[in-house]
DSSP file (Angstrom, degrees, kcal/mol; ACC not computed):
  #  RESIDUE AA STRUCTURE BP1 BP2  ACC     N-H-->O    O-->H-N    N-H-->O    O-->H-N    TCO  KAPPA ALPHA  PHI   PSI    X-CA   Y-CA   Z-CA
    1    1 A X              0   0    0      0, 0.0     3,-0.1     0, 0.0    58,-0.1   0.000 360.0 360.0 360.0 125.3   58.1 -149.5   61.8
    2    2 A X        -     0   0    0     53,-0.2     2,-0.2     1,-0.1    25,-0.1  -0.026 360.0-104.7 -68.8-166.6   61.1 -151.8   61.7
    3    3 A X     >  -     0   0    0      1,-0.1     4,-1.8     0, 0.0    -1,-0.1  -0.399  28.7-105.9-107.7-167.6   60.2 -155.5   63.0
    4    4 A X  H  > S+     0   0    0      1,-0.2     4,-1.8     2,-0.2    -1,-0.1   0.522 112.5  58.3-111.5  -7.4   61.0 -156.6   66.2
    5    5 A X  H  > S+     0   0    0      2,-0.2     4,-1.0     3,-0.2    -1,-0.2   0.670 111.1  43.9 -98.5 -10.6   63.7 -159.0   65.4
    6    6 A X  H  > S+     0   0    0      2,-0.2     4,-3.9     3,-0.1     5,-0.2   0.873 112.6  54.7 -72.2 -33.0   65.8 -156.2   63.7
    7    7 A X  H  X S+     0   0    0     -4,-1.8     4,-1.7     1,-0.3    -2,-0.2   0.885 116.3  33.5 -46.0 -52.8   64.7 -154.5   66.5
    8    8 A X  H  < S+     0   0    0     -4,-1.8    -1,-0.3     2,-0.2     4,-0.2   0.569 114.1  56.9 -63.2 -32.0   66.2 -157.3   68.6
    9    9 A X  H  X S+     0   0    0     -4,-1.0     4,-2.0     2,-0.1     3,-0.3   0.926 109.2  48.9 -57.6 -56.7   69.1 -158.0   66.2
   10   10 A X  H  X S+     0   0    0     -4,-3.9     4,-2.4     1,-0.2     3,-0.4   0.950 110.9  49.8 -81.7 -47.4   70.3 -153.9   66.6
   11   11 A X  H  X S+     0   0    0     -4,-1.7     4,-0.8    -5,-0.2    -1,-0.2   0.598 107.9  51.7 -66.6 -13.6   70.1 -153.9   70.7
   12   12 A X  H  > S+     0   0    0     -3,-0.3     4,-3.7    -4,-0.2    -1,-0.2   0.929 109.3  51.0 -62.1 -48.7   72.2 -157.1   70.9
   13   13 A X  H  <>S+     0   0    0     -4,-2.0     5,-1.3    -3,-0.4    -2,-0.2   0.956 114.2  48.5 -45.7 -59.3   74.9 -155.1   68.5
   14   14 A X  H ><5S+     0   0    0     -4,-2.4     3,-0.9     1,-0.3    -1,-0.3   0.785 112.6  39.9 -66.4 -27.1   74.5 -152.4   71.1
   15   15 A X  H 3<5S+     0   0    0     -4,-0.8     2,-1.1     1,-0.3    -1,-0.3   0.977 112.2  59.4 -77.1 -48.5   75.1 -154.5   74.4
   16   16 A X  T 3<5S-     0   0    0     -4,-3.7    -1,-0.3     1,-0.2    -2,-0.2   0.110 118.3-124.2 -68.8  28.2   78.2 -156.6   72.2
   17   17 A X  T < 5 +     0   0    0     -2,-1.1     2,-0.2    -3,-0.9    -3,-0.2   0.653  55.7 161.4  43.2  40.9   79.4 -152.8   72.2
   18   18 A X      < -     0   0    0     -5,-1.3     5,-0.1     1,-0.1    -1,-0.0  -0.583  47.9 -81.2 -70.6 147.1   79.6 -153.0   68.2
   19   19 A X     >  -     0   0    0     -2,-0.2     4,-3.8     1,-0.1     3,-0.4  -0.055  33.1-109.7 -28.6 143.8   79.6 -149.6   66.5
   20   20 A X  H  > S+     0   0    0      1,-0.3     4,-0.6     2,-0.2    43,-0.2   0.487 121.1  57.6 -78.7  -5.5   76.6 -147.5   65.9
   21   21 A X  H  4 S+     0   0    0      2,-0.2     4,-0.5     3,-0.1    -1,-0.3   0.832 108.2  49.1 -65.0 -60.5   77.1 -148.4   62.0
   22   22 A X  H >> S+     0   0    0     -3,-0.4     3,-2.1     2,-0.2     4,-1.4   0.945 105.8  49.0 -22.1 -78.6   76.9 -151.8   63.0
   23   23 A X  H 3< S+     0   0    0     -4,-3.8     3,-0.5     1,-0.3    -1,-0.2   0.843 112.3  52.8 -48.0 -42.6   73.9 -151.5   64.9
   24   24 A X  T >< S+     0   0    0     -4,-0.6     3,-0.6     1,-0.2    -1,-0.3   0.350  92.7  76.3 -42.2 -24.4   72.5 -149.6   61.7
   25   25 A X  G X> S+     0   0    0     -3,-2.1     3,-4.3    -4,-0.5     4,-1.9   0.944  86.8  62.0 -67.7 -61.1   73.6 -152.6   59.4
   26   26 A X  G 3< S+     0   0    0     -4,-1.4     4,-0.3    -3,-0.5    -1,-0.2   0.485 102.4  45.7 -62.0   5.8   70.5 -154.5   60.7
   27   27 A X  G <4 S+     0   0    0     -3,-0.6    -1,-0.4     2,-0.1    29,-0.2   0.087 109.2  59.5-140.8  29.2   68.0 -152.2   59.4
   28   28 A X  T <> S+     0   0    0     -3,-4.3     4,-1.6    24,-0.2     3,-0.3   0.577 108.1  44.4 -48.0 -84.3   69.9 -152.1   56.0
   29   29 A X  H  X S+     0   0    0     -4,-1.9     4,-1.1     1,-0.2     3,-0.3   0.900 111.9  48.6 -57.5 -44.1   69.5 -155.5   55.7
   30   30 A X  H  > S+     0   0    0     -5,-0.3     4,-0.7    -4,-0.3     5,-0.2   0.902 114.0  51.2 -56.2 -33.9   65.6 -155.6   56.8
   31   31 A X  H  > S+     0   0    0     -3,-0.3     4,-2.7     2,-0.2     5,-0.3   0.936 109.3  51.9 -62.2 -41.8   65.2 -152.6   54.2
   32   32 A X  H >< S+     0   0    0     -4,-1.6     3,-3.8    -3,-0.3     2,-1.9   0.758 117.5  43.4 -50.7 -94.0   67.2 -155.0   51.0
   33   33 A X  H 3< S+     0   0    0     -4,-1.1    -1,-0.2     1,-0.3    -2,-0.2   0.264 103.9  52.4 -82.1  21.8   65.0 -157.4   51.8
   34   34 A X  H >X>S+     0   0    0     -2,-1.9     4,-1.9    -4,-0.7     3,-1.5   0.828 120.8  42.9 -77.9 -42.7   61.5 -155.7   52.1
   35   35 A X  G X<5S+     0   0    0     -3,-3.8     3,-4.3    -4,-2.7     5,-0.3   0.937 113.9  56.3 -62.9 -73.4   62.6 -154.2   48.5
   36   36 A X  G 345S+     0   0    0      1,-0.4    -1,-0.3    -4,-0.3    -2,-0.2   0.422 107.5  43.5  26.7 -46.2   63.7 -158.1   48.1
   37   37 A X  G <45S-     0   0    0     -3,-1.5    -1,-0.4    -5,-0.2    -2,-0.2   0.520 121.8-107.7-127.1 -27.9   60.1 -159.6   49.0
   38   38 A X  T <<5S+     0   0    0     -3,-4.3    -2,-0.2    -4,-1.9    -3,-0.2   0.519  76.8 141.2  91.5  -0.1   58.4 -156.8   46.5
   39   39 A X  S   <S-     0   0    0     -5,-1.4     2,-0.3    -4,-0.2    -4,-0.2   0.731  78.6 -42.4 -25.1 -45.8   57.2 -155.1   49.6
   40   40 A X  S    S-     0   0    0     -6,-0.5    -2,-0.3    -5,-0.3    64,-0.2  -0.835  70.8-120.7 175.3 165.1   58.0 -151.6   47.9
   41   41 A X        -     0   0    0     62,-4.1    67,-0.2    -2,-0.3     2,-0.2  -0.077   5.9-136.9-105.7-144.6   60.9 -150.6   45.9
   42   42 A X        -     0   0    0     65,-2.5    68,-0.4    62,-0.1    67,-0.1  -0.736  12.3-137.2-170.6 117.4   63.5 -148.4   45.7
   43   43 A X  S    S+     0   0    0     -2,-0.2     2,-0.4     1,-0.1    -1,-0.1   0.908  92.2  19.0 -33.3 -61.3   65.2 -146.0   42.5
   44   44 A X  S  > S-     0   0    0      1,-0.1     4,-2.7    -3,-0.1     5,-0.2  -0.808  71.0-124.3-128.4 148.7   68.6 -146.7   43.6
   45   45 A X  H  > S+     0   0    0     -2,-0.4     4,-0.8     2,-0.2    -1,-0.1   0.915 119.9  55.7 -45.6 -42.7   70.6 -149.2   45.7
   46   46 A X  H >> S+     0   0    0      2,-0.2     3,-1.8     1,-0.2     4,-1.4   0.997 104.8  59.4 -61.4 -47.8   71.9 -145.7   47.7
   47   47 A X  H >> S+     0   0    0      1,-0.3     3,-3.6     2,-0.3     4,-0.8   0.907 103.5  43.2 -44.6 -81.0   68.2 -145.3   48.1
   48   48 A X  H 3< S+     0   0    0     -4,-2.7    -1,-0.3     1,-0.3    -2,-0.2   0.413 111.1  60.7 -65.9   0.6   67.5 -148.5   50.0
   49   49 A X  H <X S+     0   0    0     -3,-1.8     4,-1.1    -4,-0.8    -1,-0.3   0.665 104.8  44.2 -36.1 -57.1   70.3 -147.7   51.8
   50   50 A X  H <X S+     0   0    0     -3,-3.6     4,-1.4    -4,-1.4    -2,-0.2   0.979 100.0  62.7 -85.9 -58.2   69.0 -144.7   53.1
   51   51 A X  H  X S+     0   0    0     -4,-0.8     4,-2.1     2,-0.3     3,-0.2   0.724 109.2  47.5 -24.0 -60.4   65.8 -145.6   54.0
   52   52 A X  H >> S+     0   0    0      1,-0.3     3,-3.0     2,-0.3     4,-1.9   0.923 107.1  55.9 -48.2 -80.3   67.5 -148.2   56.7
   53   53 A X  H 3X S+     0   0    0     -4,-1.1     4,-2.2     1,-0.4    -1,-0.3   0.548 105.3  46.1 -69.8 -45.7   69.5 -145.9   57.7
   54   54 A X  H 3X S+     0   0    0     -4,-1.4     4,-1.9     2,-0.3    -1,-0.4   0.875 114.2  55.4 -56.0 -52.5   66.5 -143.3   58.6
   55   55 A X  H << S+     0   0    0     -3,-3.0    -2,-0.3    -4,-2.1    -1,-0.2   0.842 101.9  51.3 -53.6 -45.7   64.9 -146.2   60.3
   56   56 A X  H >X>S+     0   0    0     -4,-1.9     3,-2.2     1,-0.2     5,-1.4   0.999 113.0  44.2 -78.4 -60.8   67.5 -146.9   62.2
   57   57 A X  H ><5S+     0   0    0     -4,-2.2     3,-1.4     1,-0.3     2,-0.3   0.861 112.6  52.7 -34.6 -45.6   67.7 -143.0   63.6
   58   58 A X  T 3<5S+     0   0    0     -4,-1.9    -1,-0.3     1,-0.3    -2,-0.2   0.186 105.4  55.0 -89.4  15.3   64.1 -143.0   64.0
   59   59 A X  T <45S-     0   0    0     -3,-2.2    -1,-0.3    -2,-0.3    -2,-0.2  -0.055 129.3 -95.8-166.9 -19.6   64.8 -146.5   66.3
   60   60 A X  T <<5 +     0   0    0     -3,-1.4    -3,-0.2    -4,-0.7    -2,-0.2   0.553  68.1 162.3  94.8  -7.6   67.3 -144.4   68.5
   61   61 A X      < -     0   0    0     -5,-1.4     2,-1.6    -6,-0.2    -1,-0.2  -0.329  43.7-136.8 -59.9 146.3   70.3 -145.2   66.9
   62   62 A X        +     0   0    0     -2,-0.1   -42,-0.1    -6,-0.0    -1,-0.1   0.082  42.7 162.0-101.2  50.5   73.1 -142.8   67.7
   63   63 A X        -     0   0    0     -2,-1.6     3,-0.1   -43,-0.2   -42,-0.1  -0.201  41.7-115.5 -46.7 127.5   74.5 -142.6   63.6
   64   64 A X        -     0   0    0      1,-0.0    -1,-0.1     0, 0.0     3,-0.0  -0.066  44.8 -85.0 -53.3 147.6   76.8 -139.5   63.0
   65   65 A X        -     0   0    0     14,-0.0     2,-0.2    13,-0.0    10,-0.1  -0.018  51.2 -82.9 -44.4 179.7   75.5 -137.1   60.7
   66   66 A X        -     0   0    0      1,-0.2     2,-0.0     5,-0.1    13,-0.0  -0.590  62.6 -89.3 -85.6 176.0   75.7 -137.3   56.9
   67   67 A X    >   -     0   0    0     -2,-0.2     3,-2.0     1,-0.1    -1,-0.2  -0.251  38.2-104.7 -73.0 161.7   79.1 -135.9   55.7
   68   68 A X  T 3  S+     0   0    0      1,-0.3    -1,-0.1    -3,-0.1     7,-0.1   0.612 117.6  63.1 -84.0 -18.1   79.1 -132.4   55.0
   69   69 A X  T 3  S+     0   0    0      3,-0.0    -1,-0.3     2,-0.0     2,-0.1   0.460  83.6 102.2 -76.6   3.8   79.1 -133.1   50.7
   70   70 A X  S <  S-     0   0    0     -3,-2.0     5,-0.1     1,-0.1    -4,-0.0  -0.495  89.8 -93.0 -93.5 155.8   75.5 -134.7   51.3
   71   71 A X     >  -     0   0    0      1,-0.1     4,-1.0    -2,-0.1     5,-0.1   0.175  25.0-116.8 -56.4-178.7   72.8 -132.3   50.3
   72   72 A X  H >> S+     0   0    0      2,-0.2     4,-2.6     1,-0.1     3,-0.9   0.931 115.1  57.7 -98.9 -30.7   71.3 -130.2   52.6
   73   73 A X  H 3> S+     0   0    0      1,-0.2     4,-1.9     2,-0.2     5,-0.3   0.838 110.4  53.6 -56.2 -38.2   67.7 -131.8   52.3
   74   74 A X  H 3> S+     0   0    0      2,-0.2     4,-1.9     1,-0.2    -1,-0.2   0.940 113.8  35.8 -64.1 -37.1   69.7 -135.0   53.4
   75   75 A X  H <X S+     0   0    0     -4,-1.0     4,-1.9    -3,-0.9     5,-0.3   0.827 114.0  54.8 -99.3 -18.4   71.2 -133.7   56.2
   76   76 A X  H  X S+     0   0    0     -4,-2.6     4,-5.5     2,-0.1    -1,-0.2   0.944 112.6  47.3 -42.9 -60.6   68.2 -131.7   57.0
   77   77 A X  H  X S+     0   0    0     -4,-1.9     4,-2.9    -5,-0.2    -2,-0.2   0.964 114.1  46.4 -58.1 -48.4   66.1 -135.4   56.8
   78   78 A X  H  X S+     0   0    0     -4,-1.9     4,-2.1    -5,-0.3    -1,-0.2   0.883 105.2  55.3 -53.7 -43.8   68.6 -137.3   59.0
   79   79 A X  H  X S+     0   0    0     -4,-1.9     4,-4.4     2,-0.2     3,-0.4   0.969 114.4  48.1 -63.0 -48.3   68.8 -134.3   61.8
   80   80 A X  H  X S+     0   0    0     -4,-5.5     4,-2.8    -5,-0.3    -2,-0.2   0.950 112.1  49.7 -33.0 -64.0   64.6 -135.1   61.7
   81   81 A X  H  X S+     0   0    0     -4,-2.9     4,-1.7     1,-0.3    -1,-0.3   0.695 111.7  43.6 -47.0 -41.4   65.2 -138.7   61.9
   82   82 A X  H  < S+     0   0    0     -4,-2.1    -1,-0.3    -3,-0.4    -2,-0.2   0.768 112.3  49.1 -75.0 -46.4   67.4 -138.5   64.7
   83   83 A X  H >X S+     0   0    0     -4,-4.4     4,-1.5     2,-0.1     3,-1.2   0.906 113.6  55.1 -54.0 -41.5   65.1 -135.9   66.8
   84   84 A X  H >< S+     0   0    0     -4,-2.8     3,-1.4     1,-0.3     2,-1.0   0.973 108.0  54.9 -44.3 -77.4   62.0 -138.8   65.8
   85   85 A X  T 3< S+     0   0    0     -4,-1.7    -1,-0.3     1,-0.3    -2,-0.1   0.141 103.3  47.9 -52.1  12.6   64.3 -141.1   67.4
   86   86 A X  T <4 S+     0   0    0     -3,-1.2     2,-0.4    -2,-1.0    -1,-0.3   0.604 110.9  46.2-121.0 -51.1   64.7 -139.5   70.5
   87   87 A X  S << S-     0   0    0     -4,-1.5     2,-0.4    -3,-1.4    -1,-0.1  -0.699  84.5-128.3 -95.6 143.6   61.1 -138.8   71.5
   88   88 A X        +     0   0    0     -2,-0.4     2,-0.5    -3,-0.1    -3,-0.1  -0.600  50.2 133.5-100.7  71.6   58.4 -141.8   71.0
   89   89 A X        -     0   0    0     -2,-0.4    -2,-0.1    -5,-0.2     2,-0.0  -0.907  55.2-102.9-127.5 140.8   55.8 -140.9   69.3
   90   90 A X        -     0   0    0     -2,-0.5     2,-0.1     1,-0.1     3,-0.1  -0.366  40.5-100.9 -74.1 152.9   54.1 -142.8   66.5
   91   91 A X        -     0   0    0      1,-0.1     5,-0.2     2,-0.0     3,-0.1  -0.249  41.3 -99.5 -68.7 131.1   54.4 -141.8   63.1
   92   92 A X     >  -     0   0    0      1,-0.2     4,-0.7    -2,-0.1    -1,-0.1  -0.469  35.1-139.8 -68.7 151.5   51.3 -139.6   61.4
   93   93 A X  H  > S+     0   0    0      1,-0.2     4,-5.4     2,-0.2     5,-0.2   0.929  96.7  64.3 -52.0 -52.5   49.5 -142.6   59.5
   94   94 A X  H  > S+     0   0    0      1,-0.3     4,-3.3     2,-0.2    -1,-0.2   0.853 103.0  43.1 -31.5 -62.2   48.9 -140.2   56.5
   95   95 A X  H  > S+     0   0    0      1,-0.4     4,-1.5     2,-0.2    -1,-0.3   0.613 112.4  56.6 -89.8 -18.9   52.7 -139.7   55.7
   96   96 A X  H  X S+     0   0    0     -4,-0.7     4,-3.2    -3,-0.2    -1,-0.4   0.913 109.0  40.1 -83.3 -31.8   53.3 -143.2   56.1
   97   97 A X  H  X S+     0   0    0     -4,-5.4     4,-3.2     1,-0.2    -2,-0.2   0.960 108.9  59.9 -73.7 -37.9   51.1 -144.4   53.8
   98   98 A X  H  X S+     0   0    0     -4,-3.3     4,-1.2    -5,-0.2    -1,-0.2   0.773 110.6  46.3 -24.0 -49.2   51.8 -141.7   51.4
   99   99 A X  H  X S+     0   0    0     -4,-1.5     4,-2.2     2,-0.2     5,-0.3   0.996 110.5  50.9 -48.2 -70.9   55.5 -143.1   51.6
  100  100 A X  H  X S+     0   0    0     -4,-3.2     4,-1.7     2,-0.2     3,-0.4   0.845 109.2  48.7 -21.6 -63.9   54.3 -146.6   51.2
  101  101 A X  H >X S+     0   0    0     -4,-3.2     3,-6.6     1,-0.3     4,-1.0   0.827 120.3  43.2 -35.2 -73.9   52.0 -145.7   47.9
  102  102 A X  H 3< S+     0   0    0     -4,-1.2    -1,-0.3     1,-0.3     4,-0.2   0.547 112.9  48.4 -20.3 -50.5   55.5 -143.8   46.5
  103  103 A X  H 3< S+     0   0    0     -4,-2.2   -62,-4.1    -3,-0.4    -1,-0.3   0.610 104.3  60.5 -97.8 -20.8   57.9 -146.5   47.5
  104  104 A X  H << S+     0   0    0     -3,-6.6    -1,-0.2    -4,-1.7    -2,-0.2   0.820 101.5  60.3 -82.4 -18.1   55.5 -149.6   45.7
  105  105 A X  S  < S+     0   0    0     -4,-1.0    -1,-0.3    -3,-0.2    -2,-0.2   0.778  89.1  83.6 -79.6 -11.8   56.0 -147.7   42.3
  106  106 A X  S    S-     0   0    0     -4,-0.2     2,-0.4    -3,-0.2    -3,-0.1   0.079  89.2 -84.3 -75.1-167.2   59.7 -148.0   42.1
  107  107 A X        -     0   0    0      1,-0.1   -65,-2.5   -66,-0.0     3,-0.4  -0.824  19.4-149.0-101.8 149.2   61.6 -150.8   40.8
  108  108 A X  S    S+     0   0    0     -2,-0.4    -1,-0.1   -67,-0.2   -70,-0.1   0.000  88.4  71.5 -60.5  -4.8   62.8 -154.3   42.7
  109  109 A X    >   +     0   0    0    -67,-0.1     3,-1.6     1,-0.1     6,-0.2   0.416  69.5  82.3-112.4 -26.1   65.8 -154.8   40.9
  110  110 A X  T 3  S+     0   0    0     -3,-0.4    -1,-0.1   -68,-0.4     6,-0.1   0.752  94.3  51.7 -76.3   0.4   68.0 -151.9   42.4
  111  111 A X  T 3  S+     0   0    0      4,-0.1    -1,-0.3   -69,-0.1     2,-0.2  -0.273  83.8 143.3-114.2  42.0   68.9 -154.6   46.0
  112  112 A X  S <> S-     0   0    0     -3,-1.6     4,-2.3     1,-0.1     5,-0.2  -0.491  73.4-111.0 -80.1-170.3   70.0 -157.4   43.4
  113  113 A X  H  > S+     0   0    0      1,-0.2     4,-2.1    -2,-0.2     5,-0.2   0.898 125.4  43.9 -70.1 -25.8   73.0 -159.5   44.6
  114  114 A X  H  > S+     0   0    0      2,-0.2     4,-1.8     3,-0.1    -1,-0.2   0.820 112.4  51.7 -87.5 -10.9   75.1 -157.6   41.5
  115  115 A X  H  > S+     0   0    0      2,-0.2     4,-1.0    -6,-0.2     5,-0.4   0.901 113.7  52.5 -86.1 -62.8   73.4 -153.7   42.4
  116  116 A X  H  X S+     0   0    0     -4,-2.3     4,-2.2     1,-0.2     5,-0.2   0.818 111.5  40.9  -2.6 -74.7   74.7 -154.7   45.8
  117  117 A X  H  X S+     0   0    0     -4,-2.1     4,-3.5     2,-0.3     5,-0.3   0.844 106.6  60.0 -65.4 -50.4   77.7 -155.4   44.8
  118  118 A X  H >X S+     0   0    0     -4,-1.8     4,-2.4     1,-0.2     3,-0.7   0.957 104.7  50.9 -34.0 -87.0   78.1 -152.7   42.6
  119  119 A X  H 3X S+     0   0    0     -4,-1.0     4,-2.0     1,-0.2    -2,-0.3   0.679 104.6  54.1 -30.3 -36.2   77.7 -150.1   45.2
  120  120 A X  H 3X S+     0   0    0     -4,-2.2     4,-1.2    -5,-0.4    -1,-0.2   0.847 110.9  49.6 -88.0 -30.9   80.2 -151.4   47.8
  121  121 A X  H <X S+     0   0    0     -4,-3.5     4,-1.1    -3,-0.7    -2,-0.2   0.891 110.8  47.9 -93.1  -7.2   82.6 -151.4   45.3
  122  122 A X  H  < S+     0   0    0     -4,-2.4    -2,-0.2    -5,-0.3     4,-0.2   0.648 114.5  44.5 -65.6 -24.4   81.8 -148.3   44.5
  123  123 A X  H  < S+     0   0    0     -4,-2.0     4,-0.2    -5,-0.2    -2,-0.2   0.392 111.1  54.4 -50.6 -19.0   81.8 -147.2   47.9
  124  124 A X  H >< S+     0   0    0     -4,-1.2     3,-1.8     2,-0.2    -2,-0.1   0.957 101.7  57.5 -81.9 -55.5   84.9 -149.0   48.5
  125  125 A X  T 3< S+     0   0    0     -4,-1.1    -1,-0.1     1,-0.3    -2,-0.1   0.620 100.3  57.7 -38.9 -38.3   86.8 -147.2   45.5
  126  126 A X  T 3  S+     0   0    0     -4,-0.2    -1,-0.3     2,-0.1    -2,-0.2   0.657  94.2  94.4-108.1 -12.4   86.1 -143.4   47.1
  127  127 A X  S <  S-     0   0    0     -3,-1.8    -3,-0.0    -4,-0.2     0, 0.0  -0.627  88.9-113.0 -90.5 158.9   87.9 -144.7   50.3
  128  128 A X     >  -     0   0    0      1,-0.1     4,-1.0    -2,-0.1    -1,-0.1   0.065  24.4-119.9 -78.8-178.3   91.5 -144.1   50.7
  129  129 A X  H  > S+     0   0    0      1,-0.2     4,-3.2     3,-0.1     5,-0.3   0.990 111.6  63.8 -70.7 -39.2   93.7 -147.4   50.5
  130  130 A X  H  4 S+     0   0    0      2,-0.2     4,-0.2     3,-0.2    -1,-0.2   0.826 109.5  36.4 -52.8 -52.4   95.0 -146.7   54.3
  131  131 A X  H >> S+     0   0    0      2,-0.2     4,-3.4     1,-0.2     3,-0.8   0.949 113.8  61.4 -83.3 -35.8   91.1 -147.0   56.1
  132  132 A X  H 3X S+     0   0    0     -4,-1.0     4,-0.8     1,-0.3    -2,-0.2   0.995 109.9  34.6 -48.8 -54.2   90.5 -149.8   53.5
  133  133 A X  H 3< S+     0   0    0     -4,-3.2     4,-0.5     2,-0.2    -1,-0.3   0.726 118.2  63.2 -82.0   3.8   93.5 -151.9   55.0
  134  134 A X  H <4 S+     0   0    0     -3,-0.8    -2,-0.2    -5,-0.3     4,-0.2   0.968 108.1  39.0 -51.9 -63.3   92.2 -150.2   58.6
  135  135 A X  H  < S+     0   0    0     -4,-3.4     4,-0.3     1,-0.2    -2,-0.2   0.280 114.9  48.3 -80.6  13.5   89.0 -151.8   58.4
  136  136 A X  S  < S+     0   0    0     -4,-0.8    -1,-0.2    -5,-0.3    -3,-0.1   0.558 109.0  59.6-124.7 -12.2   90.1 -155.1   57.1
  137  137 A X  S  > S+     0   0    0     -4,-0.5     4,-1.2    -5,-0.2     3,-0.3   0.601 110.9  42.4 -70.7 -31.3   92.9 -155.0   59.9
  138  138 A X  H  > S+     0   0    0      1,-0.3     4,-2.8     2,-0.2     5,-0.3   0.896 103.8  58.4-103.1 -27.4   90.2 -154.8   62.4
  139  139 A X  H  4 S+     0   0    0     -4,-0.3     4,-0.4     2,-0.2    -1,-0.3   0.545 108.2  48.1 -68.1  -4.5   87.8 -157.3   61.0
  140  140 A X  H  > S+     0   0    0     -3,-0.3     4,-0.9     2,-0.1     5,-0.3   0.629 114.8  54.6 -98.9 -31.3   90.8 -160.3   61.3
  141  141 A X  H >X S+     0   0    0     -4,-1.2     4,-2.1     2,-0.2     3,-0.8   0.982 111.5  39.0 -57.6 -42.1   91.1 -158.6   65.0
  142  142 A X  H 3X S+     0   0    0     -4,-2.8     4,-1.8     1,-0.3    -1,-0.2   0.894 118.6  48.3 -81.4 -24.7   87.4 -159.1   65.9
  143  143 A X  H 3> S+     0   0    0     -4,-0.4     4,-0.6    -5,-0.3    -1,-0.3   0.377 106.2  58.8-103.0  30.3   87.2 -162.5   64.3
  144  144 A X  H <X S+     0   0    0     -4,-0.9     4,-4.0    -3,-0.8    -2,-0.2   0.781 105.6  45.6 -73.9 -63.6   90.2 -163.5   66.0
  145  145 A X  H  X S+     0   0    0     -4,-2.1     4,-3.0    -5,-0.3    -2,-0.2   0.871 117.0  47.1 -60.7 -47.1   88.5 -162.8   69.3
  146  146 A X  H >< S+     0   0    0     -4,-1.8     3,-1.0     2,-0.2    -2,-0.2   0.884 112.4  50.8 -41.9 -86.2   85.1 -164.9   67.9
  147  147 A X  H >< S+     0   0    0     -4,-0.6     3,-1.1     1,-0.4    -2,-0.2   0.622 117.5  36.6-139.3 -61.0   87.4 -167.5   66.7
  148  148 A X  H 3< S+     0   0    0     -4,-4.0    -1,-0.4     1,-0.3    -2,-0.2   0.977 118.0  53.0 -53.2 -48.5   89.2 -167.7   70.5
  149  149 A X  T <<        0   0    0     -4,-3.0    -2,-0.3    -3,-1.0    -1,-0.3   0.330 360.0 360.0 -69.3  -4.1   85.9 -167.1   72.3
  150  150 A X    <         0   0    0     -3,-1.1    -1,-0.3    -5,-0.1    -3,-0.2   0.095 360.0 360.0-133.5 360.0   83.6 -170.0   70.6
């Protein structure tokens, strides 16, 4: 169950009309830093990634699907997550704690600041140069607007 200030962090995103990525962010970061705290781990940086990102469907965000190269057990898991998130019903105990056990045996290491890092500039790389200067066009637009508004 995410906590109640991501909870409260991701329904602000959604009233400031931020993107459903956005909103999604904020249960990203509570996942880094559970792994972060030794809470459980996580294999891979994508890994603690995903986790959020499942959280956040199961939390009612409205996240697109995975892309059509993702496995099918991925997009299979997401479609769950997303149905979860729709209906309110608690989670069977069993399957969570079964996760937990799983999740304390992995490693701690994959959410340092340099695995981070890695990954978004490996993520960065597979985008074309054209959305890269999209999104970096719209991020001086939105802290333009901060910047006026404050």
């Amino acid at each position: 169950m995410p906590e109640k200030a991501t909870l409260k962090k991701a329904r602000a995103d959604k009233r400031a009309g931020k993107a459903p990525t956005t909103q999604a962010g904020e249960f990203v970061h509570e996942e880094i830093e559970h792994v972060r705290e030794g809470k459980h781990g996580a294999r891979s940086t994508k890994q603690a990634i995903a986790i959020g990102l499942s959280k956040a469907r199961r939390a009612g965000v409205k996240l697109p699907p995975p892309p059509s190269s993702a496995k099918e057990s991925t997009r299979r898991s997401a479609a769950s997550a997303s149905r979860a998130g729709s209906r309110k019903r608690p989670i069977s105990a069993k399957r969570s704690r079964a996760m937990s056990r799983r999740l304390k045996r992995e490693r701690h290491d994959t959410v340092s600041t340099k695995a981070l890092s890695r990954q978004a500039t490996s993520a960065a790389r597979r985008r074309s140069a054209a959305a890269r200067k999209r999104s970096a066009q719209k991020a001086v637009r939105t802290r333009r607007r901060r910047a006026s508004a404050s």
